[in-house]
C-alpha positions in Angstrom: -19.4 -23.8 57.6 -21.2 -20.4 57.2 -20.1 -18.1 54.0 -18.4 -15.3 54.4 -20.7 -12.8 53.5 -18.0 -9.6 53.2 -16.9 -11.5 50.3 -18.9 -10.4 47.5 -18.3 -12.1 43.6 -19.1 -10.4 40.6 -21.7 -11.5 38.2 -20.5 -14.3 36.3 -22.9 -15.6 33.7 -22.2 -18.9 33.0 -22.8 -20.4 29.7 -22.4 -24.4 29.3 -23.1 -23.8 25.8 -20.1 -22.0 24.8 -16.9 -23.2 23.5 -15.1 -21.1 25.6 -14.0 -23.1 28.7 -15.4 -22.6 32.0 -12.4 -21.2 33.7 -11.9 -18.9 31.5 -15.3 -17.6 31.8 -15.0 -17.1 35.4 -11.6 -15.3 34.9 -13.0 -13.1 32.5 -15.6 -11.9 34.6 -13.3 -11.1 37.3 -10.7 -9.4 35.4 -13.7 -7.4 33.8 -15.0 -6.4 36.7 -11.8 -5.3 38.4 -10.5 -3.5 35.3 -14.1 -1.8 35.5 -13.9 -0.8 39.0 -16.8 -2.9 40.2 -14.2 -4.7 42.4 -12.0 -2.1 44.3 -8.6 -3.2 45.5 -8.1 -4.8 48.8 -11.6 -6.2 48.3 -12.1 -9.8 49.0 -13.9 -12.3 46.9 -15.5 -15.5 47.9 -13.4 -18.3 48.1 -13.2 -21.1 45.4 -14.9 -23.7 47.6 -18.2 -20.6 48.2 -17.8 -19.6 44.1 -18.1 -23.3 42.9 -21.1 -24.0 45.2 -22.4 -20.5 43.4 -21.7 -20.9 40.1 -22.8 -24.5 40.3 -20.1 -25.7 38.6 -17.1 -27.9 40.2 -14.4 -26.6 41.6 -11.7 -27.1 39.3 -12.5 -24.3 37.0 -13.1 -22.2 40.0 -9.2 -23.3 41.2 -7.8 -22.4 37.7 -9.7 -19.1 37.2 -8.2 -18.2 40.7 -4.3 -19.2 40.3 -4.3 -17.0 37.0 -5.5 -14.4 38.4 -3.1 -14.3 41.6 -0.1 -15.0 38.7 -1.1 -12.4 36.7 -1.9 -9.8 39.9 -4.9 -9.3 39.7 -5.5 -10.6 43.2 -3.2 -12.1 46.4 -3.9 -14.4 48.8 -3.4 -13.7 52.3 -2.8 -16.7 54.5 -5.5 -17.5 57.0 -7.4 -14.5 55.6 -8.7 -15.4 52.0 -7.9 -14.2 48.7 -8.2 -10.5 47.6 -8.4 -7.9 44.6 -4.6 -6.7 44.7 -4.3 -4.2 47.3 -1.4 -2.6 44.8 -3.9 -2.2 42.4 -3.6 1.4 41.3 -7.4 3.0 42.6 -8.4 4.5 39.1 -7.7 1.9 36.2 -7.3 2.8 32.7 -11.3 1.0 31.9 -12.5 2.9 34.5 -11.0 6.5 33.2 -12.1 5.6 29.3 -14.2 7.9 27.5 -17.2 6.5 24.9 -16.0 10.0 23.2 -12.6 10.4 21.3 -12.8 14.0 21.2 -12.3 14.7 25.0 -8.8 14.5 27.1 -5.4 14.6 25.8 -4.5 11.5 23.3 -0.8 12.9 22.2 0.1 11.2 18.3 3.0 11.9 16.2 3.1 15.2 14.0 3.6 12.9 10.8 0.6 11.2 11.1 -1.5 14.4 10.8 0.6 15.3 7.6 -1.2 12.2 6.3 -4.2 12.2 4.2 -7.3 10.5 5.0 -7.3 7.0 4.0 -11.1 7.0 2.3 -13.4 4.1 1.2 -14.2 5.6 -2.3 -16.0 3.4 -4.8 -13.0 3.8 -7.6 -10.6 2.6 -5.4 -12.0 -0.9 -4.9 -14.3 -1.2 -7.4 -14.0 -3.6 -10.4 -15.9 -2.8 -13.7 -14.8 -0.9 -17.1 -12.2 1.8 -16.2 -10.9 0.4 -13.4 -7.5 1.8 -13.1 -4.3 -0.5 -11.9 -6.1 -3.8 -12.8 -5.0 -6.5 -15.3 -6.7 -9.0 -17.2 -6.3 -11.9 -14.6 -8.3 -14.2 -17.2 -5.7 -13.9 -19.2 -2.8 -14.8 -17.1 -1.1 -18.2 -17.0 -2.5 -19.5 -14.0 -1.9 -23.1 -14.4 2.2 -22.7 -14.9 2.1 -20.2 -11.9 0.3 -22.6 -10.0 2.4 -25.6 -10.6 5.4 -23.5 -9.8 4.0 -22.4 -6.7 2.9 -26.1 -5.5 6.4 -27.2 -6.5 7.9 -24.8 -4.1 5.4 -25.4 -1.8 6.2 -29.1 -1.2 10.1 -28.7 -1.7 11.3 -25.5 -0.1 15.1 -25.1 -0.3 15.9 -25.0 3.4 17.9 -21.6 3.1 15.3 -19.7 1.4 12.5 -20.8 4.3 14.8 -20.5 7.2 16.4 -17.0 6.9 16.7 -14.6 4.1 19.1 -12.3 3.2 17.8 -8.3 3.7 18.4 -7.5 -0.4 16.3 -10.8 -1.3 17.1 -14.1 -2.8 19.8 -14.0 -4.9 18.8 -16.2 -7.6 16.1 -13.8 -7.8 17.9 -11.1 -7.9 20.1 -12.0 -10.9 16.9 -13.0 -12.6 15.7 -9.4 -12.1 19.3 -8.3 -13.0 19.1 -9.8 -16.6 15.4 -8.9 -17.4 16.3 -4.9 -16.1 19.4 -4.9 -18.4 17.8 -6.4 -21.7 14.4 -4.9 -21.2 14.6 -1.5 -19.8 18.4 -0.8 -20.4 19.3 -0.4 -16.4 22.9 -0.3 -15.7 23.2 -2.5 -13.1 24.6 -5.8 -10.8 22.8 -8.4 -8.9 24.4 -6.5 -6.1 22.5 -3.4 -6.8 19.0 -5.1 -6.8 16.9 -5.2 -3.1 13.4 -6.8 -3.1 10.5 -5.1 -1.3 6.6 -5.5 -0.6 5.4 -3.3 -3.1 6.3 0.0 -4.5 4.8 1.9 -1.7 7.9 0.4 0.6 10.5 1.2 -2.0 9.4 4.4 -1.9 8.8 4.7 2.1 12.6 2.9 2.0 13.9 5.6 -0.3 12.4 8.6 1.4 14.3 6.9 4.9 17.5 7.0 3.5 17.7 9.9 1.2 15.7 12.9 3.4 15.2 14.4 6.8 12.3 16.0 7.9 11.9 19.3 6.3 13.7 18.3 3.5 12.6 20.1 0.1 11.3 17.3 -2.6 9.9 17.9 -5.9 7.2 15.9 -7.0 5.2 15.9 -10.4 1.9 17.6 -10.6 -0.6 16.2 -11.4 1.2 13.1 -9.6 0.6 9.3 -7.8 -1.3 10.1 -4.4 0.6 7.6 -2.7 3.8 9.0 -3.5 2.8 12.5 -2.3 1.6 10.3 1.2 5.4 8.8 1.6 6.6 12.3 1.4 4.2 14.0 3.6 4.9 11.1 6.1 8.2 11.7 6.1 8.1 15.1 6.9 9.4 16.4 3.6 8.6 19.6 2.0 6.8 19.0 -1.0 7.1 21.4 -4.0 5.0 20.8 -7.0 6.8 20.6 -10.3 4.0 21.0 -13.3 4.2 18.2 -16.1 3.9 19.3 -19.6 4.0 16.9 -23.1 7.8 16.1 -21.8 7.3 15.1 -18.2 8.1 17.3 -15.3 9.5 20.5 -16.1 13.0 20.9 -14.9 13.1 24.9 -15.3 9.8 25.5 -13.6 11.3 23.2 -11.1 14.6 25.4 -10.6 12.4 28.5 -10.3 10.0 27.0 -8.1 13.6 25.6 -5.6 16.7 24.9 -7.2 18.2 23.5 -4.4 15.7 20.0 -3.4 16.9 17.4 -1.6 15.4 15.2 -4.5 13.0 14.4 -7.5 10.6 11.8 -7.3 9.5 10.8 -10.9 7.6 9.1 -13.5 9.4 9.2 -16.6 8.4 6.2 -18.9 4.9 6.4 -18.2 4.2 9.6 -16.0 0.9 9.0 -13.9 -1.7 9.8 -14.4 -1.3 11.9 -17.8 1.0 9.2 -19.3 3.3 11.1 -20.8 6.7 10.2 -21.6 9.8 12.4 -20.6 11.7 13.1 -23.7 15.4 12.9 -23.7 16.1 16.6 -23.3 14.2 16.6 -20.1 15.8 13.4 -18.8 19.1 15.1 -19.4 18.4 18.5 -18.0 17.1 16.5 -14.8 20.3 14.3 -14.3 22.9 17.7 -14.5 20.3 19.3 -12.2 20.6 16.3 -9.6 24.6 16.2 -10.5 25.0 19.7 -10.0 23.3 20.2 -7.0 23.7 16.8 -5.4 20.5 15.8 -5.4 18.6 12.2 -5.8 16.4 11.4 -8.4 13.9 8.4 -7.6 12.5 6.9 -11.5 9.8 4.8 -10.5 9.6 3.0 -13.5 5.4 2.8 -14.0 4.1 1.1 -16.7 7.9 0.7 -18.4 6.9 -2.6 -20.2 3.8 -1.9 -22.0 4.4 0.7 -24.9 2.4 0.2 -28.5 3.4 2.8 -31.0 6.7 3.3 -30.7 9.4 0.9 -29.5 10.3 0.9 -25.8 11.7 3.7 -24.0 15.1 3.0 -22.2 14.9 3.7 -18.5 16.3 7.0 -16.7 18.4 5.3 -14.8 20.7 3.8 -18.2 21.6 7.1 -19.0 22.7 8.5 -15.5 26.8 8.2 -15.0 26.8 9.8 -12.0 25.0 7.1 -9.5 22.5 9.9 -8.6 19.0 7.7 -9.9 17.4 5.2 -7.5 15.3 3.2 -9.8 12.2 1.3 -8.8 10.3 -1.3 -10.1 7.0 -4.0 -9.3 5.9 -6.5 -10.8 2.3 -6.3 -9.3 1.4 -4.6 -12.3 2.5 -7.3 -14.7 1.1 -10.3 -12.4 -0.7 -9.2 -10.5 -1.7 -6.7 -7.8 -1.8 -8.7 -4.7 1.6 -10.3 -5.3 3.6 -7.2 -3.7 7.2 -8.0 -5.1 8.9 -4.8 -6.2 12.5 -4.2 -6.1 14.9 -1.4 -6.2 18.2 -0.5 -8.1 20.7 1.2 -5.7 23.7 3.0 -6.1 26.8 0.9 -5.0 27.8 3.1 -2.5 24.0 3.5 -0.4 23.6 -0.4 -0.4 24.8 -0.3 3.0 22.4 2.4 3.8 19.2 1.0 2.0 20.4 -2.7 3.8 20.2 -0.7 7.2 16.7 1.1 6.7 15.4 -2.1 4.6 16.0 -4.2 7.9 14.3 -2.0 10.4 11.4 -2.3 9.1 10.9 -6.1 7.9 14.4 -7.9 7.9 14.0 -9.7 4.8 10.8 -10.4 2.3 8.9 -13.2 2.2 10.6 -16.3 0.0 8.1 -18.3 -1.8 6.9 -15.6 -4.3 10.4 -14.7 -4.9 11.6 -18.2 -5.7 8.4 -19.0 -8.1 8.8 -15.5 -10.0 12.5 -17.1 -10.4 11.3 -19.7 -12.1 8.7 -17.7 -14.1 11.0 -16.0 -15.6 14.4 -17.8 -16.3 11.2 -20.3 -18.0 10.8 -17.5 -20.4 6.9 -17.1 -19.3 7.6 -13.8 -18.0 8.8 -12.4 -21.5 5.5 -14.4 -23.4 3.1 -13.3 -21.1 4.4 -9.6 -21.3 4.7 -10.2 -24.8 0.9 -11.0 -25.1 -0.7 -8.5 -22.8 1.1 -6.0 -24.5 -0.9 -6.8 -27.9 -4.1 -7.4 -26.2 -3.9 -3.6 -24.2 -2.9 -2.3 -27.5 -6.6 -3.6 -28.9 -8.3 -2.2 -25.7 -6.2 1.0 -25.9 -7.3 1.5 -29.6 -11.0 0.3 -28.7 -11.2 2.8 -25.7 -9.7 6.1 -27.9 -12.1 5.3 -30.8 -14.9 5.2 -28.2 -14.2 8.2 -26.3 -13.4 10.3 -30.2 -16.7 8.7 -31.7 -18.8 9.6 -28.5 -17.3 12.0 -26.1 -14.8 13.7 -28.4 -16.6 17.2 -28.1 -16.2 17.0 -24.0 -13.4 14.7 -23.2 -9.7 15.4 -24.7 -7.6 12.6 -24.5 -3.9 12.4 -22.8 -0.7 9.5 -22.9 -2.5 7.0 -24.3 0.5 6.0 -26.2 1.5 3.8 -23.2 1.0 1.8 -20.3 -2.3 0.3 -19.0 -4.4 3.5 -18.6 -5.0 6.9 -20.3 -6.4 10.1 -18.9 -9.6 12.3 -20.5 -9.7 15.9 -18.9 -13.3 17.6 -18.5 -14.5 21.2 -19.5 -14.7 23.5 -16.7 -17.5 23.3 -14.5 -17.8 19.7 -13.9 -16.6 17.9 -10.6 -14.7 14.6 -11.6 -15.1 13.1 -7.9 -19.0 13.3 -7.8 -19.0 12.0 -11.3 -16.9 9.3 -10.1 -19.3 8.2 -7.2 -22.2 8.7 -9.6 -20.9 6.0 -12.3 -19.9 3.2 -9.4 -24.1 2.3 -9.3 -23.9 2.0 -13.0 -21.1 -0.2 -12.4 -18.1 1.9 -14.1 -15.1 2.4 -11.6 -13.8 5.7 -12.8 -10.9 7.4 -11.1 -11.2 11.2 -10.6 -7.8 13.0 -12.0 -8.3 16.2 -9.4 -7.2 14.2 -5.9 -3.2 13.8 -8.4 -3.2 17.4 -7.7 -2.0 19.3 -5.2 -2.9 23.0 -6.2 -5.3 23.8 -9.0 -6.6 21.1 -9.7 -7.6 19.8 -13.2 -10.8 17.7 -13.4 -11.2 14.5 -15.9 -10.9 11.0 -15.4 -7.7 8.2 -15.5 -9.6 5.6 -17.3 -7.8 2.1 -17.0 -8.7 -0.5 -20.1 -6.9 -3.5 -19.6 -9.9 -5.4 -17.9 -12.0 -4.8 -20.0 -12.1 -6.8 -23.5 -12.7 -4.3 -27.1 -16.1 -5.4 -28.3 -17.1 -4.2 -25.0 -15.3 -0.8 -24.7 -17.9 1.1 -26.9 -20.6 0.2 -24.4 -18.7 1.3 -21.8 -17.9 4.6 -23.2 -21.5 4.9 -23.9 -22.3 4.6 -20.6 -19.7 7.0 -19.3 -21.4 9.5 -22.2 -25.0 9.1 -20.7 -23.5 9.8 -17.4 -22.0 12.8 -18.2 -24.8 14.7 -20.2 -26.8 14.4 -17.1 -24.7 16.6 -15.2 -25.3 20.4 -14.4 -22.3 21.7 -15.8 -21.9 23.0 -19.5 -22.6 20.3 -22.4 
């Protein structure tokens, strides 16, 4: 029987050698070459018996190629015809319109996304080396207990934690959290009260959901965490700038700036990045602000557990007898990063709220973490382990301000270091913190520049993390960091 010869196939390199079968090779090439617009609809193609003989192949790829291609409708067979590129095909298919340039034709995206900043590959945000800001000392965590508890609830998982969770989070989780907030950081709260989340970047994004509309006034500290300001700006929210002074954010700038914001968004154990530590005047002026203008205040509780001069400070939230402080806490700081377990202390009356929000966007957190952290910390390893990094970041704090005194104490001035797991140095004028920054990452230093915390005038100097990096070593670092800095064009 002679071929057809109006029925014209595509190329379709064959390759033996691949793992990809042979019928799917053949219905790629098709599909390809229709999306393409080298097949036009209403075209016909050879059929299976002509392709196989073609291809050299046999004909049972050729015969599954073909019937996904007619199911999915890409072609149809017409009976005592042949088989044929859909006539219903539309004529100009989205391959065939695509542009190799993004910058031409109309690609409509949502307002909000615009409001974002960029999300940048900078060298100080993924780096690791001296300075490098939220990192622990991982060698020193207790990575054999962790690991036995994560195996152990590997092998036995309790079938109602695997099979479906509950929005808030376990709840033998929860009420570990519970006692740990109340004894620790004072937080007035029930098991109730407590909802787990991936990070503090999704209590936040959770928060901002239920507590503001687009357009919404918001006061934020300044200088202040990046991601928070992103959240914000995401949501749509106006943002208004509060400065932060030697007591934390300044409520009566704040009232002169807008009295009447929908909400505060701050740091008040450990305020990032100058690590100060709102005194109790401010904390009071800030909850009869909130009360009398029924506003929210959101205490993300940074750095709450690490404090070495002074004994620790009670949380924001303890003192507030009004219900008007969401309070937010992680423990990626004190286990580490990539764990994302955070969780947030709600009001009693905007559980509902929070549940609603919490479960449009994930349903539930993931169990396994929850249920080892459980264990973690009912063991009392939690406590110990906090315990011991504190007195270990108190000898790298004390290493890293005698450096930076001894070496760099006539160019760098030293902020919160009183706290937490980082302090901030500020620069003379006339030096540009984020070329600094990209400067030191080939020498190996991950410095973070203070100006991007800013979101008017902004102040350049550095947010130097020490907890990675051990005391006899600090001095060499700082050294480093000195060498770097006299090379610079601006004033010495």
């Amino acid at each position: 029987m002679a071929k057809d010869l109006s029925a014209i196939a595509p190329v379709i390199p064959i390759d033996r050698l691949d793992t990809l079968p042979l019928h799917r090779q053949i219905w790629e090439g098709f599909r390809t070459a229709i999306l393409c617009g080298h097949l036009q609809p209403g075209q016909q193609v050879p059929s299976s018996r002509h392709l196989a003989e073609d291809l050299e192949v046999s004909r049972c790829p050729v015969l599954g190629a073909y019937a996904r291609l007619l199911s999915e409708g890409y072609f149809e067979s017409r009976v005592g015809s042949g088989t044929f590129v859909s006539a219903s095909l539309p004529g100009q298919l989205p391959h065939r319109r695509r542009s190799r340039s993004t910058t031409g034709g109309s690609r409509c995206l949502s307002r909000r996304s615009s409001l974002l900043p960029r999300c940048e590959t900078v060298p100080w945000r993924h780096g690791w080396g001296p300075f490098g800001v939220h990192q622990s000392a991982l060698d020193q965590f207790p990575f054999a207990a962790w690991s036995k508890l994560l195996a152990e609830h590997g092998r036995k998982p309790r079938l109602r934690a695997i099979h479906h969770n509950d929005p808030m989070g376990l709840d033998r989780f929860r009420d570990a959290i519970c006692s740990y907030l109340r004894t620790a950081r004072a937080v007035e709260c029930d098991p109730s009260q407590i909802m787990i989340v991936s990070g503090s970047q999704q209590a936040l994004e959770i928060t901002a959901r239920v507590l503001l509309d687009p357009g919404d006034p918001v006061w934020i500290e300044e200088p202040g965490y990046p991601l928070a300001q992103s959240v914000l700006l995401g949501a749509g929210c106006r943002i208004v700038p509060v400065p932060v002074d030697d007591e934390g954010i300044n409520v009566s700038a704040g009232v002169n700036l807008l009295p009447k914001a929908r909400a505060a968004f701050v740091t008040p154990s450990h305020q990032y990045p100058l690590g100060v530590t709102m005194s109790a005047s401010r904390r009071l002026r800030l909850l009869d602000w909130a009360r009398d203008n029924g506003a929210w205040v959101v205490e993300d509780d940074y750095d709450g557990a690490y404090r070495y001069d002074t004994p620790s400070v009670s949380s924001l939230q303890g003192i507030d007898s009004d219900a008007r402080v969401i309070y937010i806490g992680t423990f990626s700081r004190v286990i580490f990063p990539s764990v994302r377990v955070s969780y947030i202390v709600i009001p009693p009356d905007l559980i509902e709220r929070f549940m609603a929000v919490r479960f449009s966007l994930g349903i539930f957190p993931s169990y396994l973490f929850q249920e080892v952290l459980t264990d973690f910390i009912r063991a009392g390893r939690f406590a110990r382990h906090i315990r011991r990094m504190r007195a270990l970041y108190k000898e790298r704090r004390t290493a890293l301000v005698e450096s930076v005194q001894n070496t760099c104490g006539d160019m760098l001035e030293i902020h919160g270091a009183a706290a937490g797991m980082h302090l901030t140095v500020t620069l003379p004028l006339g030096f540009n913190d984020a070329e600094i920054a990209s400067q030191a990452a080939k020498y190996g230093l991950c410095l973070w520049p203070l100006s991007p915390c800013y979101m008017n005038k902004p102040r350049h100097g550095f947010v130097l993390g020490f907890a990675t990096t051990p005391a006899d070593q600090m001095a060499g670092a700082v050294h480093q960091l000195w060498r770097l800095l006299k090379k610079q064009p601006g004033p010495s």
